[in-house]
N, C-alpha and C positions, 0 to 999 in steps of 0.2 A: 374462614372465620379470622377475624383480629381479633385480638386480646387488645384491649385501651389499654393507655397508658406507655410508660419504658419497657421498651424490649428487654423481654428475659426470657429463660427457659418454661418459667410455669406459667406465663398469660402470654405469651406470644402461642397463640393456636394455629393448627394446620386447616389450608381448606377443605383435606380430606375428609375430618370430623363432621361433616356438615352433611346430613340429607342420608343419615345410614349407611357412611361409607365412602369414600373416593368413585371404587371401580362402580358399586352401584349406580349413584348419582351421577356418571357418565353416561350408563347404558341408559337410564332414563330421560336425560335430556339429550341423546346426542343419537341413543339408536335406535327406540322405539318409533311405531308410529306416531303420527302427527297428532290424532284424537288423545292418546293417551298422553303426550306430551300437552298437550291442549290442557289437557284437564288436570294436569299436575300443579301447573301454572297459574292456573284460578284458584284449586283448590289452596294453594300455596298463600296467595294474595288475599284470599277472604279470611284467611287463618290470620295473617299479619293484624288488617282492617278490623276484625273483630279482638286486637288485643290479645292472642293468645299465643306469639309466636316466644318464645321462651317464658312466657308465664307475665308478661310483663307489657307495656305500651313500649310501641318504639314507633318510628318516624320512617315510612315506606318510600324507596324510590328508584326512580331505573336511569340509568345513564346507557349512554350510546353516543358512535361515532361514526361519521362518514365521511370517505374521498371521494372524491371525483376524478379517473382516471384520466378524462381529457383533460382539463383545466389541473390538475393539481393541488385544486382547492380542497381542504379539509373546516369538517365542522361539528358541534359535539353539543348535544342535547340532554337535559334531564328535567323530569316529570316527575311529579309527586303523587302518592294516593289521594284517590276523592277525599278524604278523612284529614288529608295533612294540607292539601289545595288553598284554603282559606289561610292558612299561614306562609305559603310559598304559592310562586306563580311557576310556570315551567319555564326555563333558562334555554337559552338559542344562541349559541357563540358562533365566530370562525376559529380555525387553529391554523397559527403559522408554525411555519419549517419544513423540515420536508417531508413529503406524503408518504404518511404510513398509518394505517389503521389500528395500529397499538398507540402511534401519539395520541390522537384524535380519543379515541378511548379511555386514555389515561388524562388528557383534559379536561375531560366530559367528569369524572371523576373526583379532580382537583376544584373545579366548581362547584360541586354537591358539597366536598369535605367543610370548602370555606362558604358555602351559604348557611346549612345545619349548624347550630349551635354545638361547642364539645360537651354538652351537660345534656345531651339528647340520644338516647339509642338508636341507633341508627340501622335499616336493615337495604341491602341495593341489593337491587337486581342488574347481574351485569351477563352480556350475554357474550363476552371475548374471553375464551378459556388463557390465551395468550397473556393479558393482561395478570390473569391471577395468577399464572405461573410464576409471569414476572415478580408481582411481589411475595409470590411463598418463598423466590430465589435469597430479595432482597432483605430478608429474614435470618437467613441463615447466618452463622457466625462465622464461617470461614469462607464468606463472601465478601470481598472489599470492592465496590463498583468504583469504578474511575471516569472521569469528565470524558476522558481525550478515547476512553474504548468503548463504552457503556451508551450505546446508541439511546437517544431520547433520555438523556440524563437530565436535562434541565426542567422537564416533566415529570418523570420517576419520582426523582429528587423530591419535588414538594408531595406528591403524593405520599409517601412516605414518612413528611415532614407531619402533615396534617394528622398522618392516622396515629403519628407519637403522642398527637398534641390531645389525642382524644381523653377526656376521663370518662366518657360512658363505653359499655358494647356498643363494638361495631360488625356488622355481620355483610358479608361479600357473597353473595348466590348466584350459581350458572346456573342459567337458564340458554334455551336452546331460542335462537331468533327469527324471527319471521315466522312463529311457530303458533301465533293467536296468545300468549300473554299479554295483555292490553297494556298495562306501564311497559313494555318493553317498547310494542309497537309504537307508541305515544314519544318516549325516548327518540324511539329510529327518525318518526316525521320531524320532530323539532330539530335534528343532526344534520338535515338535509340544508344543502345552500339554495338559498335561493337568491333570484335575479333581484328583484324587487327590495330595494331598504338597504340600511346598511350594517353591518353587523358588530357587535365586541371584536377584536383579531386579539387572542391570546397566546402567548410562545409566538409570537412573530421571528421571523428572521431576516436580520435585515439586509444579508445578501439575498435571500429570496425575494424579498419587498424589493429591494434597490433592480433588482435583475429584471422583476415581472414589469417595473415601471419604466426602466430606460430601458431595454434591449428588445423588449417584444410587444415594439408597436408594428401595427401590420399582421403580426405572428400568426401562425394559427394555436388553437388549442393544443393538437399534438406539438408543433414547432416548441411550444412556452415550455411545455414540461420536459421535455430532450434536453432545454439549456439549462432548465432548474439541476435536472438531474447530474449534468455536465460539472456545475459549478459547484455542487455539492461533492461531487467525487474528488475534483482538484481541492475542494477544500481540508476533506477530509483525509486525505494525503497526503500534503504537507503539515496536518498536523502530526501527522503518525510519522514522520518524518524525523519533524523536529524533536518528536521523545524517542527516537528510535536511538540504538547503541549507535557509534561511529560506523560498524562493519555496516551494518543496514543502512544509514542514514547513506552514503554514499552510494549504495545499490540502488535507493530511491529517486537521485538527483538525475534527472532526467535528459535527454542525448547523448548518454553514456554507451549506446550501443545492447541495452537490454533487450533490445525485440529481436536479434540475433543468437540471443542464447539457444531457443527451441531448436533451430534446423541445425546447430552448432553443435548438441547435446545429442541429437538424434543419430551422428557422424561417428563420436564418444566409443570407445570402448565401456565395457561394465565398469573395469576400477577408473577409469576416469569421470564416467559421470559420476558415482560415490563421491570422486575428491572435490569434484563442481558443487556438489549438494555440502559437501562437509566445509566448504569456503566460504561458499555464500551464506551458508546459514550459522556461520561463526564457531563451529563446534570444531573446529580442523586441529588435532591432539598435539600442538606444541607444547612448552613447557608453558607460556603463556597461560595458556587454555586449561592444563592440568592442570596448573598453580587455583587457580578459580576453584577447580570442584574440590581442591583439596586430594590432589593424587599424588602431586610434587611440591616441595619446598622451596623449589625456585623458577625463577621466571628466565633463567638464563640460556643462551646456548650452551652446549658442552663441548663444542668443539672451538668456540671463539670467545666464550664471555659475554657476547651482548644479548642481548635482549629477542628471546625467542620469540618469532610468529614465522605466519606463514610467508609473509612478503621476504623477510629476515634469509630463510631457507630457498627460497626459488631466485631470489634476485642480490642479495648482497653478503652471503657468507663467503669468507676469505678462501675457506678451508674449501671449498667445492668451487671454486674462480672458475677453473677448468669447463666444467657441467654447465654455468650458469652464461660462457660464451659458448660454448657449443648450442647450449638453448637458443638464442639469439641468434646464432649463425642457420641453425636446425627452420626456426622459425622463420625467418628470412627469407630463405632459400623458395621455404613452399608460398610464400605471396608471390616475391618477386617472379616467378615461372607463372600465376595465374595474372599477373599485373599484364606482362609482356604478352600476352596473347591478344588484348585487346587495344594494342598499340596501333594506330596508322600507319599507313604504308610512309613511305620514304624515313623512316623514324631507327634510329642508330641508339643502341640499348649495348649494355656494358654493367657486368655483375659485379661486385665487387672485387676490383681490376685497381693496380694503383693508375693515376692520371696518366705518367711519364709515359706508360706502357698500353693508352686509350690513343688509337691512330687517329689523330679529329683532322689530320691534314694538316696542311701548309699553316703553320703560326707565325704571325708576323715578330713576337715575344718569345722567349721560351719561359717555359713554366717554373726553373729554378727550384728553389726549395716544397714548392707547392706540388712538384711532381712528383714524390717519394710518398704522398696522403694516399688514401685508399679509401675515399667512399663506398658505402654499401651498395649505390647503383648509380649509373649516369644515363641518360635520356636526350638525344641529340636530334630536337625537330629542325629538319632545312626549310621548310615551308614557312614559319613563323621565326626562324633564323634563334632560337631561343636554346637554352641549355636546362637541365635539370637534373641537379643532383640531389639523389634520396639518400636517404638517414631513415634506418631503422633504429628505436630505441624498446627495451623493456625494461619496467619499474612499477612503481608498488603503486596501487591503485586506493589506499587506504584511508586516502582522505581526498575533500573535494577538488581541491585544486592542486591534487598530486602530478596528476596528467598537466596540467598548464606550467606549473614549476617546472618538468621532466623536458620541459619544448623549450623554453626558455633558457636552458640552459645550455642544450644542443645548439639551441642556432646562438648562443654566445662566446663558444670556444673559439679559440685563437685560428684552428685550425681550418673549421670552416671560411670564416672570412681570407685567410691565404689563400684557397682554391677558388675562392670567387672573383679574387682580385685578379688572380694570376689567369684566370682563362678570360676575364675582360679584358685584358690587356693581350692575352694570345688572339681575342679573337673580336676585335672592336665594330661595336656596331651588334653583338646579338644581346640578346637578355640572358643573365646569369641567374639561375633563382635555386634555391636551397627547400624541397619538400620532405616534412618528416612524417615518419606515422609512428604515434609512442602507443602503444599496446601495454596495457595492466595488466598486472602481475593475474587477476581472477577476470582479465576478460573482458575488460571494460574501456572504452577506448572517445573521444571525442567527436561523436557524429559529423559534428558541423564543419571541422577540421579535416576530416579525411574524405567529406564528399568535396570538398572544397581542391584539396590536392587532384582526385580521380578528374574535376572538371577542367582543370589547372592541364592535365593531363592530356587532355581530348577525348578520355576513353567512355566509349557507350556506357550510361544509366545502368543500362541492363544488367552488367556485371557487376556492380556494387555488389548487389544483396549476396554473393556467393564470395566475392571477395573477402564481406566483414564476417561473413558466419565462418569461413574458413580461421581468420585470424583470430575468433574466439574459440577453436577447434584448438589451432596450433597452441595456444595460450596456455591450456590444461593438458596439452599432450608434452613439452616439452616439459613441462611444471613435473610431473610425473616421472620423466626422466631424471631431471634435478636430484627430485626427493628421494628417487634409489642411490644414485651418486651419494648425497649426504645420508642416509640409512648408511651405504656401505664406508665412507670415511669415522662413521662412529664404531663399527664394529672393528675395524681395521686399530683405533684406538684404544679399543677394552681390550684387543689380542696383546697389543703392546705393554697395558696395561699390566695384563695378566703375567 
């Protein structure tokens, strides 16, 4: 039941009140036999038609909706009583957006509210228990629906619009479908799409319109609806996206190495997958974090002054220098050993080694100041006569173009270009080139950038996908280390303290 009028506590009614009950009025339309649901349904309907359904006239009618699971086309139907017919014709629409049989429904719905007059009693027959829940939900006062979450909100919406607008009763009944109710069955045929004629399209969308028109000539039925479906997912993503916190919004930007997390996590210790889950999902107990729920009165570190997070603690506290090169070196180490396995034969590999002290043979130059650097790896192809030196970096992954800043700035130091300069000139005639892999701080790393290095490389396909899961293994396992190092530098300062 609706209560006309403004929502309040004493006319906004439940639809449980209706029909003796909630739980009863399920068992009868939903688990009895078919006869006695049959007969419910008429007897129901001749009571309205004869004027005596709460003591009064009111205006009988049944909505209905239908998809078509090939096509994706949806479409929404309502019928009137023989008694109300001669004032109303039955209604036959399409409904655009995307296919779901609660829009369709809730269309079917939004057509009845605004053909019926609001100074008319109104009684429907609806046979989607789905739809009524819906709006018992959107009743409620400590429900606030939102555009960007609230799937079929621009449908809901008016329906809800409508039933405010009403000044008379309005009464909402399940009834069970396909079950011989005649306005019901009458509803369902006019819902259906047909081939022939062209229809109202109401709620259209006009990426779905634009999509079904330009992209799926030729298509088949199933093909159309896969890309409908497609296009609606990327869409609905980037909105959630863009209202998402920082911490998410960057976990959603895509190439970022997120299809790696599963076999990465699987690898995990228990308290490292816990800190994986407590990163990504922003709850990770810095001072940051506490300050939010109200545990702490500041957002600072205690051991430096700035500004507590998690990036703060794994990659740039002063106080833990120590722990956060050992991460890095920790982390290094276990690519670099999975890198070099799938190296080519004649290929001269060199860990981090300083240059001076890399035998490359007879230089025509000496390396001079260049040879006291220490790249994290070198890579000496004779076949392609090429050099390559690697750079590992770790840094905070906390915004989108954290990773791109982090590169940039590596291949901008003074120091790289010295080493590049200096072995073109020891060794004229190869190719000098500079490969980095910057790894974020929760794991998140540059797809298209480090398949681009591995092909740079020469090394088989194959080994990517175990290479990136490993470097988001290492990522949270070193992070871990970090975090006890700094745990123990703060206890080690409350003793002092003390």
């Amino acid at each position: 039941i609706w209560g006309g009028g403004p929502r309040d506590r004493e006319r906004s009614l439940r639809i449980k009140d209706l029909l003796r009950g909630w739980e009863r009025s399920m068992q009868e339309t939903e688990w009895v036999g078919d006869r006695e649901v049959t007969m419910l349904g008429r007897a129901f309907m001749d009571a309205v038609e004869a004027r005596e359904w709460e003591g009064g006239p009111a205006t009988l009618a049944a909505t209905d909706g239908s998809v078509d699971n090939e096509t994706g086309r949806m479409g929404a139907g309502v019928v009137f009583s023989p008694l109300n017919s001669q004032e109303h014709d039955p209604i036959s629409i399409e409904v655009g957006g995307d296919p779901a049989s609660l829009r369709a429904e809730a269309a079917a719905l939004v057509v009845l509210l605004e053909t019926v007059s609001e100074d008319e009693e109104l009684v429907v027959l609806i046979d989607s228990l789905g739809l009524l829940q819906t709006i018992r939900n959107w009743t409620r006062f400590d429900f606030a629906p939102r555009r960007e979450v609230q799937e079929h909100y621009d449908v809901i919406s008016q329906v809800m619009t409508l039933l405010c607008k009403r000044r008379k009763k309005t009464t909402l009944v399940k009834v069970k479908s396909h079950s011989g109710v005649p306005l019901n069955e009458g509803a369902d045929e006019q819902a259906q799409i047909r081939e022939e004629g062209e229809l109202t399209v109401r709620f259209a969308s006009e990426e779905r319109e634009e999509l079904i028109q330009v992209e799926c000539g030729g298509m088949g039925h199933k093909q159309i609806r896969v890309g409908i479906e497609k296009k609606t997912r990327e869409r609905k993503w980037e909105e959630l996206r863009k209202s998402a916190t920082i911490t998410a919004r960057t976990l959603c930007t895509e190439g970022r190495g997120q299809r790696y997390f599963p076999r990465a996590k699987a690898n995990l210790t228990h308290r490292c997958r816990r800190r994986m889950l407590q990163v990504m999902g922003g709850v990770f107990p810095c001072n940051l974090w506490r300050k939010r729920i109200n545990v702490c009165y500041h957002d600072t570190c205690v051991l430096c002054g700035k500004r507590d997070t998690y990036s703060h603690r794994v990659c740039s506290c002063k106080q833990v220098h120590d722990a956060i090169t050992l991460g890095h070196d920790t982390a290094w180490k276990a690519l670099y050993e999975n890198l070099i396995k799938h190296v080519p034969d004649k290929t001269g590999y060199w860990f981090d080694t300083t240059l001076g002290s890399i035998p490359l043979g007879a230089l025509q130059h000496p390396l001079g100041k260049a040879g006291k650097y220490k790249p994290d790896g070198l890579v000496e192809m004779t076949d392609s006569r090429t050099l390559f030196l690697l750079e590992f970096t770790r840094t905070t992954d906390l915004w989108e173009d954290s990773l791109e800043r982090a590169n940039i700035r590596k291949r901008d130091k003074e120091g790289y270009r010295l080493m590049i300069e200096a072995l073109q000139r020891a060794r004229p005639g190869w190719n000098v080139n500079l490969i980095t892999f910057v790894l974020g701080d929760r794991g998140l790393f540059d797809e298209n950038q480090w398949e681009e290095n591995w092909k740079r490389l020469k090394l088989p396909s194959s080994g990517f996908k175990h290479f990136a899961s490993l470097a988001v293994q290492m990522a949270y396992e070193v992070a871990e280390d970090i975090l006890q190092a700094y745990n123990g530098a703060i206890a080690a300062q409350n003793a002092r303290t003390e």
